[in-house]
C-alpha positions in Angstrom: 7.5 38.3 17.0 3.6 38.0 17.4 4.0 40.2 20.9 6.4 42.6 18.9 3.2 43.1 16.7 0.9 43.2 19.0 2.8 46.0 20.8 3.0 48.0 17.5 -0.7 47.8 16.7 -1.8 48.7 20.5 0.9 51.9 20.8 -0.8 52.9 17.5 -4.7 51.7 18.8 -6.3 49.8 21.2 -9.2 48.6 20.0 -7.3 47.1 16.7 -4.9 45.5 19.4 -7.6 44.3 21.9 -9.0 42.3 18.8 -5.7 40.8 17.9 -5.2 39.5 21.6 -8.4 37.4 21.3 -7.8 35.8 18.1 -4.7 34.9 19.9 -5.8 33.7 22.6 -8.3 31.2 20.8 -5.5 29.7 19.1 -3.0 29.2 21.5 -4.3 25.7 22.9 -2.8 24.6 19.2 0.5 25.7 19.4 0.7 24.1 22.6 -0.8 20.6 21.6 1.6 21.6 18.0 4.8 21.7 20.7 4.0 18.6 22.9 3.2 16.7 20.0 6.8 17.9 17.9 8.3 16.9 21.7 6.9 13.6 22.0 8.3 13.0 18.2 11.3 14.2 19.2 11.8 12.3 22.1 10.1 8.8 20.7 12.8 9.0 17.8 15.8 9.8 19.3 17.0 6.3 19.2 17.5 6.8 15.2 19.6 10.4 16.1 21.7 8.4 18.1 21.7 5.7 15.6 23.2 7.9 13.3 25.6 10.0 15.4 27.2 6.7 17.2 27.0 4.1 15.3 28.8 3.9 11.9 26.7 2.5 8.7 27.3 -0.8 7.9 28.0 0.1 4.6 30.0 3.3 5.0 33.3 3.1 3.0 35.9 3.6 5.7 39.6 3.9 4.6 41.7 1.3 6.5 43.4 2.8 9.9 45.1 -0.3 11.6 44.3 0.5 15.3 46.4 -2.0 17.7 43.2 -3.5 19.8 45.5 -7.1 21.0 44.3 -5.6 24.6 40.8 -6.7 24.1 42.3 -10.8 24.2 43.5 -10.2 27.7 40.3 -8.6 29.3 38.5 -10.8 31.9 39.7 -12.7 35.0 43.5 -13.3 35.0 44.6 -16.8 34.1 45.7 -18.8 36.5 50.3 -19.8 35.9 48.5 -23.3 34.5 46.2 -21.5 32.0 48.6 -19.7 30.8 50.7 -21.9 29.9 48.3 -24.2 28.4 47.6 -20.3 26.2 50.9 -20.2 24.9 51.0 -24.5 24.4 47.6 -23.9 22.2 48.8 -20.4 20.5 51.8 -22.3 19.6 50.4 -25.2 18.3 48.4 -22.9 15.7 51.2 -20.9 14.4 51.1 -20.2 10.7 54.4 -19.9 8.8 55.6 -16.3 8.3 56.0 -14.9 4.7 59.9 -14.5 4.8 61.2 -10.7 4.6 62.0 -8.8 1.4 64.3 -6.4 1.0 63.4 -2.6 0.5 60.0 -1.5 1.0 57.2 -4.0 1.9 55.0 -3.6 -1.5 52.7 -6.5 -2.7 53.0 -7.6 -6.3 50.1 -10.0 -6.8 52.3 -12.2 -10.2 54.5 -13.3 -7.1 51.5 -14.5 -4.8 50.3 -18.1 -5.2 48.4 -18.8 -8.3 46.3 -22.0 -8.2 45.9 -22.4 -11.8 49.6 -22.3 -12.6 49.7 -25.0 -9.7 49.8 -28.2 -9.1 49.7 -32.0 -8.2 51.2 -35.3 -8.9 49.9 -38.7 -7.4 53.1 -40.7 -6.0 53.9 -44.2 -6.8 52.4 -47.0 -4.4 55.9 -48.3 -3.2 57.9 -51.1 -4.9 55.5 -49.6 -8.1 53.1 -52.2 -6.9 49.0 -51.5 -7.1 46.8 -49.7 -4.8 45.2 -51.8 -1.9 42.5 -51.0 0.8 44.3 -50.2 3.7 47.2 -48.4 1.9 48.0 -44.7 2.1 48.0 -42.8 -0.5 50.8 -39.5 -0.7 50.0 -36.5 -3.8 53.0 -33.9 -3.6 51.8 -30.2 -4.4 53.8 -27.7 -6.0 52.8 -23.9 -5.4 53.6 -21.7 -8.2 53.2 -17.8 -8.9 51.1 -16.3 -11.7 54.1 -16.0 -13.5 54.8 -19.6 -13.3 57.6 -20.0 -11.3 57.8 -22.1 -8.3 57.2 -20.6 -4.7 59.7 -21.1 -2.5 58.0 -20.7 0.4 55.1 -22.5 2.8 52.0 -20.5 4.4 49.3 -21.5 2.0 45.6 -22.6 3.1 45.1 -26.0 1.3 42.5 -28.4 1.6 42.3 -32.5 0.0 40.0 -34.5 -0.4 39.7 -38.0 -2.3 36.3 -39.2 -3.6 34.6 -41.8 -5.2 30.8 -40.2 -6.6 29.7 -43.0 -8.0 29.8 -44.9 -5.1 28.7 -41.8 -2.6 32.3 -42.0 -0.8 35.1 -39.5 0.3 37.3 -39.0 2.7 39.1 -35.9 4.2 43.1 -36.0 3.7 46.1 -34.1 5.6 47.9 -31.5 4.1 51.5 -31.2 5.3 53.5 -28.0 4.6 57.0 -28.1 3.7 57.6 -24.8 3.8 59.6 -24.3 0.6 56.3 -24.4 -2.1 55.6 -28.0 -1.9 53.2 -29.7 0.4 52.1 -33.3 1.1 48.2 -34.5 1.1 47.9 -37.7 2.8 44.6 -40.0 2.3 44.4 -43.8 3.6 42.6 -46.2 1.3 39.2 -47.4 3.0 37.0 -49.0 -0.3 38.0 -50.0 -3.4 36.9 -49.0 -6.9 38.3 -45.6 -8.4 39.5 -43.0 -6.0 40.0 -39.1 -7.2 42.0 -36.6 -5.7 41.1 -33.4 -5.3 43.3 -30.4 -3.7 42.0 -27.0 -3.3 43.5 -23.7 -2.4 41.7 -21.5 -0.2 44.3 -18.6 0.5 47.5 -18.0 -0.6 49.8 -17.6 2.2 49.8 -13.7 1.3 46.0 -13.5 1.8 46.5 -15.9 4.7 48.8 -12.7 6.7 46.4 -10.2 5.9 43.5 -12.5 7.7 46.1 -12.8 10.7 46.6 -9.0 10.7 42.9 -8.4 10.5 42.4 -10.6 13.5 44.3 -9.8 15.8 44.2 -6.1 14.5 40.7 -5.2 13.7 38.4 -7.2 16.3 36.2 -4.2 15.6 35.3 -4.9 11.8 32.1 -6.8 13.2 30.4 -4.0 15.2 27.0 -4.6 17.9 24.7 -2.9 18.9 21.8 -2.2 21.6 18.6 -0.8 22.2 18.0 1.3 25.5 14.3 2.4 26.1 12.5 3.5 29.2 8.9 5.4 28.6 8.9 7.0 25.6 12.4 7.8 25.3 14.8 5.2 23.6 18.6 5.4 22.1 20.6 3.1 20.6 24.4 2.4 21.0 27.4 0.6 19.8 28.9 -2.4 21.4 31.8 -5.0 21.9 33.9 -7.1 23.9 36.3 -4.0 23.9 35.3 -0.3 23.1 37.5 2.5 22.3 36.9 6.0 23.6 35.1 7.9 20.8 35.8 11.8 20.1 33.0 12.3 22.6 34.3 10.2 25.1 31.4 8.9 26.0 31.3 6.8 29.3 30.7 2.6 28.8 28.1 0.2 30.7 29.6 -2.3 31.7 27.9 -5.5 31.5 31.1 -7.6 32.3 29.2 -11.7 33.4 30.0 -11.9 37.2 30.3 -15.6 37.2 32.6 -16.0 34.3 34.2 -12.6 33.9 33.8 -12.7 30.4 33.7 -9.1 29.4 30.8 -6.8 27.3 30.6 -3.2 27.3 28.2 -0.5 25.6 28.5 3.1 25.2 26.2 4.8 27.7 23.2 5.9 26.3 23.3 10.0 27.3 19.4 10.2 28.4 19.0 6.8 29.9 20.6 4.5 32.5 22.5 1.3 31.8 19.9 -1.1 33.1 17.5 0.4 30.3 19.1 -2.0 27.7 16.2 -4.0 26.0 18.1 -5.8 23.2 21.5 -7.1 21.7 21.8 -7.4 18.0 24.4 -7.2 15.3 24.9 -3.6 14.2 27.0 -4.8 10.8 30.4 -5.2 9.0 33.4 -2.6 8.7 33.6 -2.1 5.4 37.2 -0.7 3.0 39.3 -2.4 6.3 42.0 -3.8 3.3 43.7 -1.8 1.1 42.9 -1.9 -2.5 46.5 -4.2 -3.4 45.4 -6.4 -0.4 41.8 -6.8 -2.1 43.2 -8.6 -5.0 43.9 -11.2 -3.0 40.6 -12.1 -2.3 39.3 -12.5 -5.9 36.4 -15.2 -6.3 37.5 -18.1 -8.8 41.1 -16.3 -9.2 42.5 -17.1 -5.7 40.1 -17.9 -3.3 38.9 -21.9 -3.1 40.0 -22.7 -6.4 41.1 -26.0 -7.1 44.5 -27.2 -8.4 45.3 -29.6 -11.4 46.9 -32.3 -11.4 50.1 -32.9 -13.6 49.2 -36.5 -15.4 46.4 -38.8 -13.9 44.1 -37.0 -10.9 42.4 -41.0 -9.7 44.0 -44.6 -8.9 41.9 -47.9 -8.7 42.1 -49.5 -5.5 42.2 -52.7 -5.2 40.6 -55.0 -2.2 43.1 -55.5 0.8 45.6 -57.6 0.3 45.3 -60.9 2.1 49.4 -61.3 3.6 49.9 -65.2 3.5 50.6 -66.9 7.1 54.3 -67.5 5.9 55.1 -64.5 4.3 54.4 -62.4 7.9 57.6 -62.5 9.5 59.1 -61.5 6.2 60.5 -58.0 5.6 58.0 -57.4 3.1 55.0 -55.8 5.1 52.0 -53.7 4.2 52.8 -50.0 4.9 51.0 -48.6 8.0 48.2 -46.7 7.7 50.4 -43.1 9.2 47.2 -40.6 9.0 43.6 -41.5 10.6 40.8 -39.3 10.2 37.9 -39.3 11.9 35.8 -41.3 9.6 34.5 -41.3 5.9 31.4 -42.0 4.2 30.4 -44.4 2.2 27.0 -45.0 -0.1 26.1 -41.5 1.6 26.7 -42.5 5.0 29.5 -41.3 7.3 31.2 -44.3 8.6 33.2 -43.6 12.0 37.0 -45.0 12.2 37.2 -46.2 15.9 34.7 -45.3 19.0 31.1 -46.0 18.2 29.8 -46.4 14.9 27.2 -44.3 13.4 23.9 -46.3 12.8 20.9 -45.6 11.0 17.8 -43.4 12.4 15.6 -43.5 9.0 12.1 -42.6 10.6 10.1 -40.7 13.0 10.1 -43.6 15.7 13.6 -44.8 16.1 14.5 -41.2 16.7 11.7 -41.2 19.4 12.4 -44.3 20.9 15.9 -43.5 20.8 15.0 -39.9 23.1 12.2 -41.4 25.2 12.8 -40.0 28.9 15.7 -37.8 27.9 16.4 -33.6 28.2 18.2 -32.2 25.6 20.0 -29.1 26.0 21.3 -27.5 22.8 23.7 -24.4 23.5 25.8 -22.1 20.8 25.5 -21.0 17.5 22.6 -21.3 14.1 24.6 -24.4 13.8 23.6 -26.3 16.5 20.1 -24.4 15.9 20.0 -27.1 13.1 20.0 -30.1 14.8 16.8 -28.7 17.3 15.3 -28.1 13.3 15.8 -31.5 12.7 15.0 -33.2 15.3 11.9 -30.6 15.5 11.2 -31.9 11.8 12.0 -35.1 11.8 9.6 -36.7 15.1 6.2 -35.2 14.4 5.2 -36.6 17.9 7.8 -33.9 19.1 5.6 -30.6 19.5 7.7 -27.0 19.8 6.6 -25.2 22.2 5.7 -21.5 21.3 7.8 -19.3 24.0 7.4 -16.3 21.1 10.9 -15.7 20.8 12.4 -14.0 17.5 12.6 -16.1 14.2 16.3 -17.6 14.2 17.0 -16.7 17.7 15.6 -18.6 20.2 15.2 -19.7 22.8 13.3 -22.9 21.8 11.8 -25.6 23.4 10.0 -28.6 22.7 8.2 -31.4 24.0 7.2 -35.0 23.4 4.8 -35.5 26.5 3.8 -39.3 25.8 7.2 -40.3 25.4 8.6 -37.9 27.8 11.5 -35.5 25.8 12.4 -32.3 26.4 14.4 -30.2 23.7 16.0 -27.1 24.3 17.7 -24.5 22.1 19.6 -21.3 23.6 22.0 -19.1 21.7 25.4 -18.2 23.3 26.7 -14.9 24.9 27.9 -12.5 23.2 29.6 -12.1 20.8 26.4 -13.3 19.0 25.7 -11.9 15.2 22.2 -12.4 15.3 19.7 -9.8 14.3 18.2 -9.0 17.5 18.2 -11.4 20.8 16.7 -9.7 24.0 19.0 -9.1 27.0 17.0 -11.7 29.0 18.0 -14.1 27.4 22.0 -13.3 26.8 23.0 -16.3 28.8 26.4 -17.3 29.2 26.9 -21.2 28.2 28.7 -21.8 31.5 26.3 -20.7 33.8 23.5 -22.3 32.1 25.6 -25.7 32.4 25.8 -24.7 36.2 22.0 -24.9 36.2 22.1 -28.7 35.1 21.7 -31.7 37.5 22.9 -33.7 34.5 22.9 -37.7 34.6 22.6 -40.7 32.5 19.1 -39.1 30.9 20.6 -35.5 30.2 22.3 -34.4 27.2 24.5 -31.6 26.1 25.1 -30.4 22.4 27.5 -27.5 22.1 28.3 -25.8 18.8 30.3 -22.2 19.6 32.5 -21.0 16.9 31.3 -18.9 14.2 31.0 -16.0 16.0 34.8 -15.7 18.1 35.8 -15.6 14.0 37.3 -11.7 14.2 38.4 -11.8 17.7 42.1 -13.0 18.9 42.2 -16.9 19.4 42.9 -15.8 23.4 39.7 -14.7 23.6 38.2 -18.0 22.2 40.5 -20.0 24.3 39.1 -18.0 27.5 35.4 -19.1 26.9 36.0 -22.6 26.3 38.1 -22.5 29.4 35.4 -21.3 31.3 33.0 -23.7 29.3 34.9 -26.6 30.1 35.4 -25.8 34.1 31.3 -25.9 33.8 31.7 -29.2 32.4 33.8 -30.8 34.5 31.5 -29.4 37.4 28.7 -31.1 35.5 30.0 -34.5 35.1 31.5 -34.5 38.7 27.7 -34.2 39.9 25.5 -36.0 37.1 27.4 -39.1 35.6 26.5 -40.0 32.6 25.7 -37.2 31.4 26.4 -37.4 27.3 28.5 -34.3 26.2 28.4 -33.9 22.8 30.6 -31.1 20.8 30.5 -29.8 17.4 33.8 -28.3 15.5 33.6 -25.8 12.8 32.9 -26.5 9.1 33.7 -25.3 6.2 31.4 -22.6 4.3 31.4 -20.4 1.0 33.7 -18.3 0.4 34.1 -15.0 -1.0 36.3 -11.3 -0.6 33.6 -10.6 2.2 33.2 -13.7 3.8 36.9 -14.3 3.7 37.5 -11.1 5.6 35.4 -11.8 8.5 34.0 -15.9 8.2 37.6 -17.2 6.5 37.4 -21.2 6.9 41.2 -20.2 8.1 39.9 -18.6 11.0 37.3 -21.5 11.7 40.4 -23.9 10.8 42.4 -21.9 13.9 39.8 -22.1 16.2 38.7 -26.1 15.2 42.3 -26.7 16.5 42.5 -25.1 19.5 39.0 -26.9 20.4 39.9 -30.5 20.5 42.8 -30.5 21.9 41.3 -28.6 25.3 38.1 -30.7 25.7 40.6 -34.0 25.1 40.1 -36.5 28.1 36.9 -35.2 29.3 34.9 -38.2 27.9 33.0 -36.0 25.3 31.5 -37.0 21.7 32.9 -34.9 19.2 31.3 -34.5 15.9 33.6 -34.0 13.3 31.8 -31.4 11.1 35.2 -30.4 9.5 35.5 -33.5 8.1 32.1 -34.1 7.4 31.9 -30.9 5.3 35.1 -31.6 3.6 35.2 -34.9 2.5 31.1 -34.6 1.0 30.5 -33.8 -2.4 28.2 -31.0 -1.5 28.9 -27.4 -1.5 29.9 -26.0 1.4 28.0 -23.8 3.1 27.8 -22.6 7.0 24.8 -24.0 7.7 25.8 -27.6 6.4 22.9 -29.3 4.0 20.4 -31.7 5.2 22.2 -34.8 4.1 25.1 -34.1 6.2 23.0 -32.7 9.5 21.4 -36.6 9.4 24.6 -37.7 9.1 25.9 -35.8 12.3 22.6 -37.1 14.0 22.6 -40.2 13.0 26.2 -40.0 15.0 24.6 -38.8 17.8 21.9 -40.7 18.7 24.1 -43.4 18.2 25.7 -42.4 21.3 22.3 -41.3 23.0 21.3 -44.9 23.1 24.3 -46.9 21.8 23.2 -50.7 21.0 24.8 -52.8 23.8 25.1 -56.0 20.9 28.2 -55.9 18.8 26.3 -57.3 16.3 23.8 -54.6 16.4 26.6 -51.8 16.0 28.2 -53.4 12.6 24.3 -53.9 11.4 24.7 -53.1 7.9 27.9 -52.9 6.8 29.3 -55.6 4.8 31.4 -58.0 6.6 35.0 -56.9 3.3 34.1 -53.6 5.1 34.4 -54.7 8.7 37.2 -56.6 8.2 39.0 -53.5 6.8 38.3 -51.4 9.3 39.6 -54.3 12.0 42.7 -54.4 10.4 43.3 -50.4 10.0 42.4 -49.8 13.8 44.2 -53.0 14.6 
C-alpha cells in the first residue's frame, strides 16, 4: 500500500514523491525492530497456542463417548506363559460380582439402587446366648435395601466395618463377606474388653461400583498429562499417556517407552521441535462430563457415597475378659470358638498393636529415632505417600539436615543427611503415570532401575508406596509394574542380604462424585489386593495402611494424619532395629494383653 502511494504521488510529481521516500526511509528501521519483536512474541508463546489447540481444558464439559482403550493394559514387553498366568490368577481373584441382567432396555432407576439409609445391620448372638469374651469373634449380618425399602436381592456393594472403642482409643478393621443375594457378613475378632461398637459403612452401591469398572477399563484417558518441549526461544507443549490415540491431525508420537523395563510413555510430537526437547512431565488435569447425568446420581455425597448404615436394635456389646477354660473342662466338647478372621493388627490407647510378626514399639523422641537410623541409607520410592514418612522423619530428628537439591515443592527428589550419626535419606517419585504438578524429565526414574542401582545389605533400606496414581488405568497395567518392581527386588536381595524391604498398601481417603470417579477407595481396594498377594514370600515388611486408615477414628483422607504416619513409623523402625530381647519387644503392654494375643496366634 505505502509503494502503491508512493507511485501515485511521483507519476503526478517528483519532488512531492522524492520527499515521501525519505520520510520513509527514516522509519523503516522501526517496522523492522516492530516485526522481529511481534516474531520473537510469536515464537516465545507458542507453547500456550499449542496448549490450547492439543490439549483439552481441564474443565471443559465433554459429553461422555466410551472409547474401547483395554489395548493400552497390554502395551510393553510380552509376559512370559508364567506371568500370564499369574495375570489371570490375580484378575480373578479381584473379580467383582456382576449386576444380574434385566429385561428390556438397560435404563437406571436410582429407587432400585442401594440405599444406605433404608439399610441395615443386626449384631448376632455370641453362641449358646452366652456373653462376649476376648478372643471371641464377633458376626453382624447386613441387609441391603433400595430407596424404596425393599430388600436387594443381589451382591456387588462396596462395604466397609469397623468396631471401636473411643474411649479407650481402640479399633479394629473387620471382613465384609458378600453373599450375593443383599445380605453380607462383617466379621471382627474380640482383642480388649470394655464396650465395643460396630460400625458398617457403604461406599458404593454395586450400581456405582459397575460404572467405576466401566470407567476403568474404558476411559484410562479421564486423567490426561502433559509436557513441556523448549529449545531456544521456541517452546510447545503436548499431551501425554501410557496410550495415545491418533488425534484429527494425526499427529506423530515420541516415544519414550523405558528400555530396561519396557514400560510404555508416549507424547504427541511437538510440530517445531524434536522429541529430545522435552523439559518437564506434569499432570495436564481431569476429563470432566465422562458419566452420564443418570449415572451421576449415583455418586451423591451423604446420599450414597460413604454413608454409614444403622443398625436394627443395639449397634455395641461389652466384652468381657477371656475366658479362663478349666484344665478338666479341655477335652470336653465345649470349646471356645476359633478366632476364623485375623487382621493385621489393631490399636489400642492410640497405638497400633501388630497381631503376629514383630511388634510395633515406641519411638517418642528425636534420639531413639536417631539411634535407631545411625549408619543406615534410606531409600524412599513412590507416591506423596511415602513423601510423608521422609516429612516425618525430616521433622521428627532435628539432627537430620535436608539437603537443598532445589527440586519443586512436593516433588522431589529429596535427600537428607545426619553426618555425625551417619544417615542418609532419600526421597524419589515414581515413573509415570505420576499426577504431580510438574517433575522434570531428569528425574522420571523408573523404581526398578533405581533398585538396580542399589548394593543393598544389612544397613540399606527400601520403602515403597506406588498406588495412587495406576487408579484409572486397567489393573494389568498395575500388575506389570509391580512385576517388573519385584524382579528388581529379588535382584536386590540376591546381592545385598539383609536388606529391609518395606511396602506400603493403599488407604482409604475422602470421598466425593469427583474423587469417586478417578481416586474411588474401590479402585485402591483392587489394586491393595493384587499387591500382597505378588510380593508374598519375598521376606518384605508390609505396612498395613488399609487397615490402619480403617480401623482409626480419624477421617480419612489420602495423605493419612500425623497420628497414624507415627504409627506406621513406629512399625518400621521397629523392623530397622528390631530389639533382639523378648522382653524388650512386649515392653509396655500389659501382661492380660500378652496373654491374649498368645492365645489368639496360638
Amino acid at each position: 500500500m505505502l509503494t502503491a502511494d508512493y507511485e501515485a504521488v511521483g507519476h503526478h510529481g517528483g519532488a512531492r514523491g522524492v520527499v515521501m521516500y525519505r520520510h520513509l526511509s527514516r522509519y523503516s528501521p522501526f517496522f523492522i525492530l516492530l516485526a522481529l519483536t511481534g516474531l520473537i512474541f510469536l515464537l516465545s508463546n507458542i507453547h500456550t497456542l499449542e496448549l490450547q489447540n492439543s490439549i483439552p481444558n481441564a474443565y471443559v464439559q465433554k459429553g461422555p463417548s466410551y472409547h474401547n482403550h483395554n489395548f493400552c493394559s497390554h502395551l510393553g514387553l510380552e509376559p512370559s506363559p508364567e506371568e500370564a498366568l499369574e495375570e489371570r490368577y490375580l484378575l480373578n481373584s479381584i473379580a467383582w460380582p456382576q449386576l444380574p441382567a434385566r429385561p428390556g432396555p438397560p435404563h437406571l432407576h436410582l429407587h432400585r439402587t442401594s440405599d444406605p439409609v433404608h439399610s441395615l445391620f443386626v449384631i448376632l448372638s455370641a453362641k449358646g446366648g452366652r456373653e462376649w469374651y476376648v478372643g471371641d469373634q464377633l458376626e453382624v449380618l447386613v441387609q441391603m435395601h433400595d430407596f424404596r425399602g425393599r430388600p436387594k436381592r443381589y451382591g456387588g456393594d462396596f462395604l466397609l466395618a469397623r468396631l471401636h472403642s473411643p474411649e479407650l482409643g481402640a479399633g479394629v478393621a473387620g471382613r465384609v463377606v458378600d453373599h450375593l443375594n443383599g445380605f453380607y457378613s462383617a466379621l471382627f475378632p474380640l482383642l480388649w474388653e470394655g464396650v465395643a461398637q460396630v460400625e458398617v459403612t457403604m461406599v458404593h452401591s454395586s450400581e456405582a461400583v459397575a460404572v467405576l469398572q466401566r470407567l476403568r477399563e474404558q476411559r484410562p484417558d479421564r486423567v490426561f498429562f502433559k509436557s513441556l518441549f523448549r529449545s531456544g526461544f521456541l517452546s510447545e507443549t503436548t499431551m501425554c499417556n501410557m496410550c495415545l490415540l491418533p488425534n484429527p491431525q494425526q499427529q506423530p508420537l515420541c516415544n519414550y517407552t523405558d528400555l530396561h523395563t519396557g514400560e510404555p510413555w508416549y507424547c504427541f510430537k511437538p510440530k517445531m521441535l524434536s522429541c529430545d526437547t522435552r523439559i518437564n512431565h506434569a499432570k495436564g488435569g481431569y476429563l470432566k462430563e465422562i458419566i452420564t447425568n443418570k449415572e451421576a446420581l449415583l455418586f451423591q455425597s451423604d446420599v450414597n457415597i460413604k454413608v454409614v448404615i444403622n443398625a436394627s436394635g443395639p449397634d455395641r456389646i461389652n466384652v468381657l475378659p477371656k475366658k479362663i477354660v478349666k484344665p478338666e473342662l479341655e477335652t470336653s466338647s465345649v470349646k471356645p470358638e476359633p478366632v476364623k478372621y485375623m487382621p493385621s493388627g489393631y490399636y489400642y490407647q492410640g497405638s497400633w498393636r501388630v497381631l503376629g510378626g514383630t511388634p510395633a514399639r515406641q519411638f517418642n523422641n528425636a534420639s531413639s529415632i536417631t539411634q535407631c537410623l545411625m549408619d543406615k541409607v534410606v531409600h524412599m520410592y513412590g507416591d506423596s505417600t511415602v513423601r510423608q514418612w521422609f516429612e516425618y522423619l525430616n521433622a521428627s530428628a532435628p539432627e537430620i539436615k535436608e539437603f537443598n537439591l532445589h527440586s519443586p515443592k512436593k516433588v522431589g527428589p529429596y535427600m537428607a543427611v545426619d553426618s555425625k550419626h551417619n544417615i542418609l535419606l532419600k526421597y524419589r517419585c515414581h515413573g509415570p503415570p505420576i499426577r504431580f504438578s510438574a517433575v522434570r524429565a531428569s528425574d522420571l526414574r523408573y523404581v526398578a532401575n533405581e533398585l538396580d542401582g542399589l548394593p543393598g545389605g544389612p544397613n540399606t533400606v527400601v520403602l515403597l508406596s506406588i498406588w495412587s496414581h495406576f487408579s484409572t488405568f486397567p489393573v494389568e497395567v498395575y500388575i506389570r509394574r509391580m512385576r517388573h518392581i519385584r524382579r528388581a527386588l529379588v535382584r536386590l536381595l540376591d546381592r545385598g542380604p539383609g536388606t529391609l524391604v518395606v511396602i506400603r498398601t493403599a488407604n482409604l481417603q475422602a470421598q466425593n462424585q469427583e474423587v469417586s470417579l478417578y481416586n474411588s477407595d474401590w479402585f485402591a481396594l483392587q489394586l491393595d489386593r493384587v499387591l500382597r498377594p505378588m510380593f508374598m514370600g519375598l521376606g518384605v515388611v508390609f505396612v498395613d495402611a488399609w487397615e490402619m486408615t480403617l480401623a482409626h477414628h480419624l477421617p480419612h483422607h489420602i495423605h493419612p494424619p500425623p497420628a497414624i504416619i507415627k504409627n506406621m513409623m513406629d512399625l518400621i523402625l521397629s523392623h530397622v532395629c528390631p530389639a533382639h530381647d523378648e522382653k524388650v519387644l512386649v515392653e509396655g503392654w500389659e501382661s492380660g494383653e500378652r496373654r491374649m494375643l498368645e492365645s489368639l496366634l496360638a
